[in-house]
C-alpha positions as CSV (number, residue, x, y, z in Angstrom):
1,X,66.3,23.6,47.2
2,X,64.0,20.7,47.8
3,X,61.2,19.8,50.4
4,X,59.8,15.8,50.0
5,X,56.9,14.4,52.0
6,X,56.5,10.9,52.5
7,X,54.3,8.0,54.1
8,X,57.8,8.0,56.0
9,X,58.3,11.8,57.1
10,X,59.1,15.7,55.8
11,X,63.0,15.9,54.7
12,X,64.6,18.8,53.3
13,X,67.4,21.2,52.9
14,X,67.3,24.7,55.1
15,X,66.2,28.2,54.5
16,X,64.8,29.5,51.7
17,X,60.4,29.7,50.9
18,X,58.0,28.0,52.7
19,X,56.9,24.9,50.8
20,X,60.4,24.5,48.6
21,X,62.5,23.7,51.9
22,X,62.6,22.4,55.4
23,X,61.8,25.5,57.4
24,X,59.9,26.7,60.9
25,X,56.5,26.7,59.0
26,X,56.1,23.3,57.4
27,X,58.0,21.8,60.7
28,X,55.4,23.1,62.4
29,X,52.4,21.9,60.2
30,X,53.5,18.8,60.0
31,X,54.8,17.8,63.2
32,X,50.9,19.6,64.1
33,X,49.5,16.4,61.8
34,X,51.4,14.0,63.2
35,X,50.3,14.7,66.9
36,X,46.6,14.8,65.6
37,X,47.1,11.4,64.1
38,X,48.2,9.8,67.7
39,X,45.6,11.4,69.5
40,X,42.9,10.0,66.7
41,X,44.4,7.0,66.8
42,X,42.6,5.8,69.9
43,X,46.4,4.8,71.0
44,X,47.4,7.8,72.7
45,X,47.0,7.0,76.4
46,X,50.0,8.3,77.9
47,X,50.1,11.9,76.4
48,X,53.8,11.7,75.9
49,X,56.1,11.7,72.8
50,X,59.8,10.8,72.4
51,X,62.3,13.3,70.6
52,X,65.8,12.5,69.3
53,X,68.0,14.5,67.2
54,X,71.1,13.5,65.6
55,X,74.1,16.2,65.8
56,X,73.1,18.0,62.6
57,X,73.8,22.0,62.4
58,X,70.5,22.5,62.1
59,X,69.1,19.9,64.5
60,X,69.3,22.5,67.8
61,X,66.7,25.0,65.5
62,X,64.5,22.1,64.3
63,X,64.1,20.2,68.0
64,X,63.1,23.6,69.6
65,X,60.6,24.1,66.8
66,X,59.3,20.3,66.8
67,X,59.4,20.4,71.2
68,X,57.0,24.3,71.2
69,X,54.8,22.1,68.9
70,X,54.3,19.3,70.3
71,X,53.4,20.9,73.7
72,X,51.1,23.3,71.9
73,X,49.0,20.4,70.8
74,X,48.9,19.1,74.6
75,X,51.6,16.7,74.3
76,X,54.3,16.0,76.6
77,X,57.5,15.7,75.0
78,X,60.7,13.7,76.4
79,X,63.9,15.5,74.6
80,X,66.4,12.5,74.8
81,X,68.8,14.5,73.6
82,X,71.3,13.8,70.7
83,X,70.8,10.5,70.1
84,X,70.9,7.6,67.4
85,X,67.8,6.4,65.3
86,X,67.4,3.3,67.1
87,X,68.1,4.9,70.9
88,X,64.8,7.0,69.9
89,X,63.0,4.0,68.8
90,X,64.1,2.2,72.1
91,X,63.2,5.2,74.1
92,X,59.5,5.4,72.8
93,X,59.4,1.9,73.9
94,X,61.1,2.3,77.4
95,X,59.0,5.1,78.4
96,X,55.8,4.0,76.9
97,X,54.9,6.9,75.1
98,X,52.5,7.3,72.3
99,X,55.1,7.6,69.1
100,X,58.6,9.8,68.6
101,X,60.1,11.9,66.0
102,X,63.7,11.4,65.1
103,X,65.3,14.0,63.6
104,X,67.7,13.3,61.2
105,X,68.7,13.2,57.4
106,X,70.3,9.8,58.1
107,X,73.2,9.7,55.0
108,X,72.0,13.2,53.3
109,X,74.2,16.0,53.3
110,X,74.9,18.7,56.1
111,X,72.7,21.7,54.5
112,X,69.2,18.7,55.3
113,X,67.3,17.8,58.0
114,X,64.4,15.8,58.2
115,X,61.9,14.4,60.5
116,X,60.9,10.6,61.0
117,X,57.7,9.4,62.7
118,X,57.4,6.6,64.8
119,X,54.2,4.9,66.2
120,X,53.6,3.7,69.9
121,X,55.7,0.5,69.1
122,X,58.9,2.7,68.3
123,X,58.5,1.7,64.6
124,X,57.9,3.7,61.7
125,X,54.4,4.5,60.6
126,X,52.9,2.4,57.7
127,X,51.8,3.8,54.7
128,X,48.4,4.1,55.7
129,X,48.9,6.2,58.8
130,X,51.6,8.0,56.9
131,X,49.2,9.3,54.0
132,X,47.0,10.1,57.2
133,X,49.3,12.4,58.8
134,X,50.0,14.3,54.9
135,X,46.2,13.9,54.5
136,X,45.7,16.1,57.8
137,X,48.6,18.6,57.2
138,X,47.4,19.1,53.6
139,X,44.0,20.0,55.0
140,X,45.2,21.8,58.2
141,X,43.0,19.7,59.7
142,X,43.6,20.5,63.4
143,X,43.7,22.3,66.6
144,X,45.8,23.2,69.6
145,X,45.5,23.4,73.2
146,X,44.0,25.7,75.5
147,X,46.4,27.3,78.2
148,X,45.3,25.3,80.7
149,X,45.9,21.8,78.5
150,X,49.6,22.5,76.9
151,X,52.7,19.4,76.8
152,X,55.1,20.0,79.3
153,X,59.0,19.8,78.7
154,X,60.9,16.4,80.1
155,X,64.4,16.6,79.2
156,X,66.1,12.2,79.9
157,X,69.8,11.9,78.9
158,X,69.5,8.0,80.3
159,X,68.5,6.6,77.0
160,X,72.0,6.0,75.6
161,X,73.0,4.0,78.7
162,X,69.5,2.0,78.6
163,X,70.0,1.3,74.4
164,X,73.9,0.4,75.5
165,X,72.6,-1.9,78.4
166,X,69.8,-3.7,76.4
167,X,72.2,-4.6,73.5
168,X,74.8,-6.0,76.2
169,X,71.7,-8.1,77.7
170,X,71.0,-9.8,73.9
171,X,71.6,-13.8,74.4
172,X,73.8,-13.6,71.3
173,X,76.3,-10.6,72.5
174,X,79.3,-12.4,74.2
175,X,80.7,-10.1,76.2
176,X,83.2,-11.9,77.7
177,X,84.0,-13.4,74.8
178,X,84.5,-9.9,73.0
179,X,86.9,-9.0,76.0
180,X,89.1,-11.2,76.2
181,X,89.5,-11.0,72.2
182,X,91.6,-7.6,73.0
183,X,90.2,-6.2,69.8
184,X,91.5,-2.7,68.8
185,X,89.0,-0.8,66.4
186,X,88.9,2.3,64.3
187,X,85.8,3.7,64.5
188,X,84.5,7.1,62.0
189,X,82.0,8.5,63.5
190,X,81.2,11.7,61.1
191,X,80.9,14.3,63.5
192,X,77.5,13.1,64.9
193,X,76.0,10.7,67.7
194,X,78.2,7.6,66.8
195,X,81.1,9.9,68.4
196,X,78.9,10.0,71.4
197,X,77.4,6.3,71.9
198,X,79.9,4.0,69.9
199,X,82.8,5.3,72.9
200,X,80.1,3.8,75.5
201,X,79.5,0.7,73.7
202,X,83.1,-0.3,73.1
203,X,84.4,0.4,76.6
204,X,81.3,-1.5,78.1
205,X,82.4,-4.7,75.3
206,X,86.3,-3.9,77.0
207,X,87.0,-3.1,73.2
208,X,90.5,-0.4,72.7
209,X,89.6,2.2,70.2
210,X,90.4,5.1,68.0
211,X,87.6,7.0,67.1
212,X,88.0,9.3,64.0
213,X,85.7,12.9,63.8
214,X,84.4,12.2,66.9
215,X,83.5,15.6,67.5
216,X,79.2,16.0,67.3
217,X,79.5,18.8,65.7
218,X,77.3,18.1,62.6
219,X,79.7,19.3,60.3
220,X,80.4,16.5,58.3
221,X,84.7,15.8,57.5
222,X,83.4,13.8,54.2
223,X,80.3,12.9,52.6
224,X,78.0,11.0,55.3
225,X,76.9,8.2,53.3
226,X,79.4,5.2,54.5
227,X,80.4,4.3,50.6
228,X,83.7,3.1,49.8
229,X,84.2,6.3,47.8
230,X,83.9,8.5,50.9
231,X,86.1,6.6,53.3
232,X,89.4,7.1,52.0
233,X,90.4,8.7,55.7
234,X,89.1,5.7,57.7
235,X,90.6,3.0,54.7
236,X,94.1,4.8,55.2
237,X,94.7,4.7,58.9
238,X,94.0,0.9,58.6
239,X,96.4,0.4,56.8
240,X,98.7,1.2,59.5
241,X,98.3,-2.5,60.6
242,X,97.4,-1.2,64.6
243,X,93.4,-2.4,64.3
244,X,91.4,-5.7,64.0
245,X,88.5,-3.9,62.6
246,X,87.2,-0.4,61.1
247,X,83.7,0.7,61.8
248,X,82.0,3.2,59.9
249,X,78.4,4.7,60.5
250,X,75.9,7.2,59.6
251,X,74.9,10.4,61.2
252,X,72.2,8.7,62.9
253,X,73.6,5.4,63.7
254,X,71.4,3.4,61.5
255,X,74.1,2.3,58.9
256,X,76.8,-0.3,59.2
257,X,80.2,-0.9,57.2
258,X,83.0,-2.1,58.1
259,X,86.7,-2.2,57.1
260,X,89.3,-5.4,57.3
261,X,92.2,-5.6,59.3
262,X,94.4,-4.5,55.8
263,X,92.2,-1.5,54.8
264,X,89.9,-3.1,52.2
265,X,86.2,-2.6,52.6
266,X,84.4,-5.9,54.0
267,X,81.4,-4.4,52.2
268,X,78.5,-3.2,53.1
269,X,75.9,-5.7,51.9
270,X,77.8,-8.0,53.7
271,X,77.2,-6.6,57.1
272,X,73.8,-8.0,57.5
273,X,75.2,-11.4,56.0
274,X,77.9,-11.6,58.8
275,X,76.0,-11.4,61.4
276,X,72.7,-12.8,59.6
277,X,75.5,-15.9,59.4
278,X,75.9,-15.9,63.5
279,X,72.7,-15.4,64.4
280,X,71.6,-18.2,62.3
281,X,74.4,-20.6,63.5
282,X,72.8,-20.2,66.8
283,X,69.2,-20.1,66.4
284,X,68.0,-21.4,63.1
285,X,65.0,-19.3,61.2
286,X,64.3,-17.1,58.6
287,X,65.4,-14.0,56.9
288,X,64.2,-11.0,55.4
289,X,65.9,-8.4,52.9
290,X,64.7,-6.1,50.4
291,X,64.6,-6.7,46.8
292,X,68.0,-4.8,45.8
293,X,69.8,-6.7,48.6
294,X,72.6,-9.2,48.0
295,X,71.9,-13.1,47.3
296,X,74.8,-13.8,49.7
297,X,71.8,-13.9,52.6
298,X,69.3,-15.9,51.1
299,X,72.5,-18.3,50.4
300,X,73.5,-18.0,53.8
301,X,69.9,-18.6,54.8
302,X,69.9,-22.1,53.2
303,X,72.8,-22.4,54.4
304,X,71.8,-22.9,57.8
305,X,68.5,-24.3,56.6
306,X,66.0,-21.2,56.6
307,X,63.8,-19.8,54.1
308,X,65.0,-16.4,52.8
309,X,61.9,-13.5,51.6
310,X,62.1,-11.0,49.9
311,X,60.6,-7.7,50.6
312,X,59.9,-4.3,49.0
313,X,62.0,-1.2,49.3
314,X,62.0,0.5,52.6
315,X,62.2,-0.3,56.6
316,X,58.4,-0.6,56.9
317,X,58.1,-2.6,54.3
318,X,61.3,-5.3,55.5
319,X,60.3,-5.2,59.2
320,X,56.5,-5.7,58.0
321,X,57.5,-8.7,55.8
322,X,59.5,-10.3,58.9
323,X,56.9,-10.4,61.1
324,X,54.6,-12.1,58.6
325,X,57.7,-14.7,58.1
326,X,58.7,-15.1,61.1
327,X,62.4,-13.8,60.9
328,X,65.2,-14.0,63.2
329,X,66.9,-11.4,61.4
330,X,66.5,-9.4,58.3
331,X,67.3,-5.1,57.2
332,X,69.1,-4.0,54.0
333,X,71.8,-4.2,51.9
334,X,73.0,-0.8,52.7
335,X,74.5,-1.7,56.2
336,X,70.8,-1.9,58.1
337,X,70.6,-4.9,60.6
338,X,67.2,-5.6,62.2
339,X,67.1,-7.8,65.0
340,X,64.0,-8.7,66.1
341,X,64.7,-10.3,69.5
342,X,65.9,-6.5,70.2
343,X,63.6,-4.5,68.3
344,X,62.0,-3.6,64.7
345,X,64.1,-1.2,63.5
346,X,67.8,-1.0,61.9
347,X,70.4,-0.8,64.6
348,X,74.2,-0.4,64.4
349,X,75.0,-0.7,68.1
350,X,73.4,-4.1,68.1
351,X,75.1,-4.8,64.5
352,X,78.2,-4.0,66.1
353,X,78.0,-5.8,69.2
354,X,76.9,-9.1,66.6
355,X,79.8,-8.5,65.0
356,X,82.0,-8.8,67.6
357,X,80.7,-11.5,69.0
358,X,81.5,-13.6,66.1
359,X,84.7,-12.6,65.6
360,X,85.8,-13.4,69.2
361,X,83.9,-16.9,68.6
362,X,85.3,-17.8,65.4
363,X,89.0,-16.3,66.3
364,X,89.6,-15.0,62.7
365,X,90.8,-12.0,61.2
366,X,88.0,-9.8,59.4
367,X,89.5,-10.8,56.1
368,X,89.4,-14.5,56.9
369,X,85.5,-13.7,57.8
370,X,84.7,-12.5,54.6
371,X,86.3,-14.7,52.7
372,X,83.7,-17.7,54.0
373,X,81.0,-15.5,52.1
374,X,80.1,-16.2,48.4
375,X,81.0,-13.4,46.1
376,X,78.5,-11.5,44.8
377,X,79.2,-7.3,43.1
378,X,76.0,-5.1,42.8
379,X,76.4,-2.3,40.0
380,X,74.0,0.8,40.1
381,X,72.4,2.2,37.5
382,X,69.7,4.7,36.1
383,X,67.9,5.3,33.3
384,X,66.7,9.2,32.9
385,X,62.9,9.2,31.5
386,X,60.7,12.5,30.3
387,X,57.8,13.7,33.1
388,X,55.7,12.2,30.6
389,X,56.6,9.2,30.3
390,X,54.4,6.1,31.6
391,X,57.0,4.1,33.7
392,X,54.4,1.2,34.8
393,X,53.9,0.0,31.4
394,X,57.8,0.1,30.7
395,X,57.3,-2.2,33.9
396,X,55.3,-4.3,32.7
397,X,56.6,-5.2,29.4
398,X,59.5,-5.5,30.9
399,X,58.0,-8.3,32.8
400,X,56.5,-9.9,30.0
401,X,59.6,-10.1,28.2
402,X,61.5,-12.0,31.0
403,X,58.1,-14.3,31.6
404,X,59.7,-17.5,31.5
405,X,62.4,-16.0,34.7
406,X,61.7,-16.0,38.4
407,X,59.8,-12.4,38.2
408,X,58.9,-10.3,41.9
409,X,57.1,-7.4,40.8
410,X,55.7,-6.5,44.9
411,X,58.2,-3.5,44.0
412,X,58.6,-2.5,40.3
413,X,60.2,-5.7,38.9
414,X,62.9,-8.0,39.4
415,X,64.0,-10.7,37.7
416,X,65.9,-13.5,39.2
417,X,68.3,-15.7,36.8
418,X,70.1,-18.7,38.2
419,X,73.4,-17.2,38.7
420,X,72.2,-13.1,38.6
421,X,69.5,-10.2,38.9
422,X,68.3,-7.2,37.9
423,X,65.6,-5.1,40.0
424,X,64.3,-2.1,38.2
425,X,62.2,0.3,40.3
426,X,61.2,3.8,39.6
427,X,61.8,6.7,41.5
428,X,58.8,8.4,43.7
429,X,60.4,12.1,43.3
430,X,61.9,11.7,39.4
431,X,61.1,11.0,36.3
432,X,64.0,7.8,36.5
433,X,64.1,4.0,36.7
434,X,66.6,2.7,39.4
435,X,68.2,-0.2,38.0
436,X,70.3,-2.9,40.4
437,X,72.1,-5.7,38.8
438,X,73.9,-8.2,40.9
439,X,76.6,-11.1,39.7
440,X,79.6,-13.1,40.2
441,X,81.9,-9.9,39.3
442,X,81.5,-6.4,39.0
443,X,81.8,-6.6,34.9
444,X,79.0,-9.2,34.8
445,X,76.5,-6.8,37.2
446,X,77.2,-4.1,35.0
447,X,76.9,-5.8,31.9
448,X,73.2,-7.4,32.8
449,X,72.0,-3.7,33.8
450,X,73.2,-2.4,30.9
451,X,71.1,-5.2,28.6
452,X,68.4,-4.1,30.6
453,X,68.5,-0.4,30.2
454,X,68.9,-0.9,26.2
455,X,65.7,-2.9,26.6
456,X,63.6,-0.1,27.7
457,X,65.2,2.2,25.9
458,X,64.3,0.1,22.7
459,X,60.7,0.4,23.8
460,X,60.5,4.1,23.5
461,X,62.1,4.4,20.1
């Protein structure tokens, strides 16, 4: 059983001691530290706080414990609702409230839960105000109201229709275009919110549809992450030759794959190039990814004659980077699409409605789409290390070695060769070194992380 906490949030799996899982106690503590950090903020001037849930088993338990809480320290709270990751991050912003807690386990198994923190702007805390809040619930540093100044309890089920609407009002998202494309799509929603929203969105886009485990009942029908590995259902019924397009998300509608027209996987690090690629046709700029993203963007990016950054691992830290850039899009490899001109923070309702847009534009099959895009095959590997084992100098020999390369080291180290890369990173919970190769073929990734790996472990003989 496990219970992390992050600059990001508290995630864990359910039941068990207090302080080894997610349970009532720490929810409460820590949602407690959270709502002291608004208030001493100085930014809390509307006394209310945004909650969203995904449709996890455990999300009905963990909303009524995060709600009593948040009123007990004299918040109000507006319950949205089961609702995706980015409808709560609209929502803070729609209703003006001081900050929002999604919960959600995003791609982790049914038996977790976890809770993300958002600031006023309906983006996720930085890592300064996020060692605040841990630094407050370590020390219990707090208080709650007195009867006469408790939260009351809003309950808004508009926010889905607003996040639907906003997305349809994007300059980009051609809706007319996308209707009279008569698309037919297969949609998996894994038994959470996408079964609720992506219905909306599609009939508003005049888009027919099948949607498969459509039911929010938070019991999963396959592993959550969208992988290749784990969509065997979705990649089957393709094949049937009845749909233009598959669409897969996450639990908490964060996460974008999709499938081609014949059942093969378009790719996930290639859903932020596609419709990096459109935005970019239309209005020129720059682009952001993090470091263990595909090339295929930054060669897009030139493409169209932008500059392509590089940022560290982690939302924050890719949303921060664009704003110091400039960027007219950016997210991550694993399906994330930020778009600023909506707002800063990974969205696949507005990746979806990108999509389509350029597929009714360019009046191609999916296949045909991905074919334009250079070839590029990430392998994933890991090197297991002793508790004791200094991982930052294992960086930085590392980096030494490879001197005379293109080196990024904002994030453990990465080191770019003309036609390949490596990124090693080490874990923040284990003793490992996450190691990301990328190259013209799936043989060629693996082969570079492999030299890599031998490298350090050479350096602990």
């Amino acid at each position: 059983m496990t219970l992390i906490k992050s600059i990001s949030g508290i995630r864990g799996t359910i039941g068990g001691h207090t302080g080894d899982t997610l349970n009532p106690l720490d929810i409460v503590k820590f949602v407690t530290a959270y709502a002291t950090y608004i208030r001493r903020s100085g930014k809390s001037s509307s006394g209310k706080i945004v909650v969203g849930r995904d449709a996890r088993i455990s999300g009905e338990m963990v909303r009524s414990v995060v709600c009593g809480t948040l009123m007990g320290v004299g918040y109000d709270v507006i319950d949205i609702g089961l609702a995706t990751t980015p409808t709560t991050e609209l929502a803070v912003r729609m209703s003006g409230a001081d900050g929002g807690i999604i919960i959600t386990a995003s791609h982790n198994p049914r038996q977790w839960n976890a809770l993300k923190l958002l600031n006023c702007e309906g983006e996720f805390l930085d890592k300064a105000a996020g060692n605040e809040v841990l630094d407050i619930a370590e020390k219990e540093d707090f208080e709650y109201a007195d009867v006469d100044s408790l939260g009351h309890y809003i309950k808004d089920d508009s926010f889905n229709r607003r996040h639907i609407d906003s997305v349809l009002a994007l300059s980009l998202v051609d809706v007319e275009a996308v209707k009279k494309a008569h698309f037919r799509v297969c949609v998996d929603a894994i038994n959470s919110v996408g079964g609720i929203i992506l219905p909306e969105l599609l009939e508003a886009l005049g888009v027919d549809y099948e949607i498969l485990n459509g039911e929010p009942t938070g019991d999963f029908a396959h592993n959550p992450e969208p992988l290749e590995k784990n969509l065997g259902g979705i990649m089957e019924r393709m094949r049937s030759g009845e749909f233009s397009l598959g669409i897969v998300v996450d639990p908490d509608v964060d996460r974008l794959a999709f499938i081609c027209e014949d059942g093969r996987m378009f790719g996930e690090e290639y859903t932020l190039v596609s419709v990096a690629d459109y935005v970019l046709s239309h209005t020129p700029g720059n682009t952001v990814s993090n470091l263990s993203s595909t090339r295929a963007l930054r060669d897009v990016t030139e493409k169209h004659g932008g500059c392509y950054t590089a940022s560290a691992v982690g939302e924050v830290n890719v949303t921060t980077k664009m704003k110091e850039v400039g960027a007219v899009i950016g997210g991550e490899g694993n399906g994330g699409v930020i778009y600023p001109e909506s707002h800063y923070g990974r969205d696949a309702i507005v990746g979806i409605a990108l999509f389509l847009s350029s597929l009714a534009h360019k009046g191609c099959k999916v296949s045909e789409l991905r074919a334009t895009f250079p070839d590029y095959y990430i392998a994933k590997n890991r090197i297991d290390l002793t508790p004791s084992t200094d991982v930052d100098a294992i960086l930085e020999k590392v980096k030494q070695m490879y001197s005379n390369e293109q080196v990024n080291d904002v994030d453990g180290v990465k080191i770019d060769f003309p036609d390949k890369w490596v990124h090693l990173r080490k874990s923040n919970t284990e003793p490992i070194i996450r190691v990301y190769s990328e190259a013209s073929s799936m043989e060629g990734a693996d082969a570079l992380g492999k030299k890599i790996m031998q490298v350090v472990y050479d350096m602990q003989k």
